[in-house]
C-alpha positions in Angstrom: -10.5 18.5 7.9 -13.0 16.3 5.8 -11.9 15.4 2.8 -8.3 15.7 3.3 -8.3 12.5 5.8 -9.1 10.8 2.8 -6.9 12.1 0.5 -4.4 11.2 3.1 -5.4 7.6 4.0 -5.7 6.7 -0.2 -2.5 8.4 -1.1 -0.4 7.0 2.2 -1.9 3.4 1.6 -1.2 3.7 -2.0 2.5 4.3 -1.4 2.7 1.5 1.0 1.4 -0.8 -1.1 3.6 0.2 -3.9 6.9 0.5 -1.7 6.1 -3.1 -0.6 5.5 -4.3 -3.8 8.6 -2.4 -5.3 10.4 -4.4 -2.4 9.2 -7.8 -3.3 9.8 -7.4 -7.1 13.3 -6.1 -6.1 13.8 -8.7 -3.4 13.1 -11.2 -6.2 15.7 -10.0 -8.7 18.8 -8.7 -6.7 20.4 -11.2 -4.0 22.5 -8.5 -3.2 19.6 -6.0 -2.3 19.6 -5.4 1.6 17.8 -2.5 2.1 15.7 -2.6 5.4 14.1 0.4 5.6 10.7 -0.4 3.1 9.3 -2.2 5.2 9.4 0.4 8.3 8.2 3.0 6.0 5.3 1.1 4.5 3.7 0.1 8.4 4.5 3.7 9.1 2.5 4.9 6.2 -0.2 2.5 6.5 -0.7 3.3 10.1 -1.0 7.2 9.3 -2.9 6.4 6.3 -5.4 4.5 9.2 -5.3 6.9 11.6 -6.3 9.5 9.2 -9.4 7.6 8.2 -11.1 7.8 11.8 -11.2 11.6 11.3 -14.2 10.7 8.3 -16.2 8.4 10.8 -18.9 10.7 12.4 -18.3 8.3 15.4 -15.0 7.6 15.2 -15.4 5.0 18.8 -17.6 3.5 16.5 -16.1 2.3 13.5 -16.0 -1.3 14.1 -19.5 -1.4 13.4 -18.1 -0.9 9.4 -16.5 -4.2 9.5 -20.0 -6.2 9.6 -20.8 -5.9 6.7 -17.6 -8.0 4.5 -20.0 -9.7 2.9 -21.4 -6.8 1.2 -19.8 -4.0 1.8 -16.8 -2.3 -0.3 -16.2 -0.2 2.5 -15.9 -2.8 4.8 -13.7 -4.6 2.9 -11.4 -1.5 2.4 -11.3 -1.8 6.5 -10.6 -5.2 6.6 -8.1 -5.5 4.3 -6.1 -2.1 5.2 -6.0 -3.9 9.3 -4.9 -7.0 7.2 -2.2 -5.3 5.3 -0.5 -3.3 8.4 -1.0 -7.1 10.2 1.2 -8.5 7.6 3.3 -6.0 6.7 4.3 -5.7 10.5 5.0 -9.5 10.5 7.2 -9.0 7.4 8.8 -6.1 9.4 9.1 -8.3 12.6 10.4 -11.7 10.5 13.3 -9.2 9.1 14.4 -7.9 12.4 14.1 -11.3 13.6 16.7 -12.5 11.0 14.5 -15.0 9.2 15.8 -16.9 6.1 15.7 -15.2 2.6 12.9 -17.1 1.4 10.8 -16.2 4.4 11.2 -12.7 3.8 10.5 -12.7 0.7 7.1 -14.9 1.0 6.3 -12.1 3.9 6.6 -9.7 1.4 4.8 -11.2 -1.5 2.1 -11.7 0.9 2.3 -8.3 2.6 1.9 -7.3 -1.2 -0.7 -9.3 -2.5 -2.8 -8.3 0.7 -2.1 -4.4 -0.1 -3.5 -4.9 -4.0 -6.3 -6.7 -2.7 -7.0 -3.1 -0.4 -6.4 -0.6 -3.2 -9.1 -2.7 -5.2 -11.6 -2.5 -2.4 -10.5 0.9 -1.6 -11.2 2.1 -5.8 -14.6 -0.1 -5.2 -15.7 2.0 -2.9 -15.3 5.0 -5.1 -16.6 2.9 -8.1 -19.7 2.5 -7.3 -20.7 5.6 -6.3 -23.1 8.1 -7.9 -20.5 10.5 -9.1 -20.1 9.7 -12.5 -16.6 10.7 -12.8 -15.3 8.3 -10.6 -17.7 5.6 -11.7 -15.4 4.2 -14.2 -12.6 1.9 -14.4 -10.0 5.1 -14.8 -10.6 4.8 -11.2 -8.9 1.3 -10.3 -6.3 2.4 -13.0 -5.6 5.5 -11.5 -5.0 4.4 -8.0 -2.7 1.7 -9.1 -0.9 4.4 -11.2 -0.1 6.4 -7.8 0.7 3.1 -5.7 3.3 2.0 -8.4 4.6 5.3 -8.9 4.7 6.3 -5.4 6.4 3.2 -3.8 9.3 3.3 -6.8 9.8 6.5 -6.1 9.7 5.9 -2.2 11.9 2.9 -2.7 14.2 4.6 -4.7 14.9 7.8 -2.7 15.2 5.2 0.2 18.2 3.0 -2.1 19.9 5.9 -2.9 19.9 7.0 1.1 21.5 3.9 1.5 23.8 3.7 -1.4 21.8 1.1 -3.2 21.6 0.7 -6.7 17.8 -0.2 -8.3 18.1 0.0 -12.1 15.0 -2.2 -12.9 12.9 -0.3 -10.3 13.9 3.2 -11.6 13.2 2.5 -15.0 9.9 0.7 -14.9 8.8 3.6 -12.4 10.2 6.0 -14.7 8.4 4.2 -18.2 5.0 4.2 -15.9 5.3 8.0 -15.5 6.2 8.9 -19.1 3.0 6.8 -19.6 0.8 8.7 -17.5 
């Protein structure tokens, strides 16, 4: 399998990230939106997206050994702040099930957001500074917040229109960003 867990884990964070921020931005601008769904779908993702990653680790029963080295480490980091992400976008999950005020929610999913760009920027770190020259550039951060912006419009989108929502803004920033690219 090799490669494709990581192809996997970058593309299924990447969405998750995207959906959550797509949700917070959308949270932010329509009172009526009440879509619940985005939030399941992004601690779905992110847990696949995690569970696919042990299948890199040589040892998989030893990958906490990764997270010593924060201080240092992009790769660490990328662990840390994945586990960080699916902590807080669970909470967000669990505050909306819960019933929690508006503005709770929407903090919860600022936060869940703000955690996931923090990931994909440790996550495009990681392939930064590596020897491959190709992916040693900035393209790199640029091109994974493409897909996560892309992805979790699109994602948030086919889940409005599931549910009869209506997401103008969303559909055509998500559509402007992929006549860009």
């Amino acid at each position: 399998m090799g490669e494709w867990v990581l192809v996997i884990f970058t593309v299924a964070l990447q969405a998750a990230v995207g959906l959550l921020f797509w949700t917070a931005v959308t949270k932010a601008r329509q009172k009526e939106f009440e879509l619940k769904s985005p939030v399941v779908v992004a601690v779905v993702l992110t847990a696949v997206a995690m569970v696919a990653s042990l299948g890199h680790l040589g040892t998989p029963l030893r990958a906490f050994n990764a997270l010593f080295n924060f201080g240092s480490s992009w790769l660490s980091r990328e662990i840390v702040l994945t586990a960080a992400f699916l902590a807080v976008s669970a909470g967000a999950w669990y505050l909306e099930r819960r019933g929690a005020d508006e503005g709770t929610k929407k903090a919860s999913y600022w936060l869940a957001a703000v955690v996931g760009v923090c990931a994909i920027i440790s996550m495009a770190m990681v392939y930064i500074r590596t020897v491959i020259p190709a992916w040693g550039t900035w393209y790199t951060m640029v091109d994974f917040f493409l897909t996560s912006f892309i992805l979790g419009g699109s994602l948030l989108l086919v889940l409005a229109r599931a549910n009869k929502e209506t997401l103008t803004a969303v559909a055509g920033i998500t559509d402007g960003i992929m006549a860009l690219v």
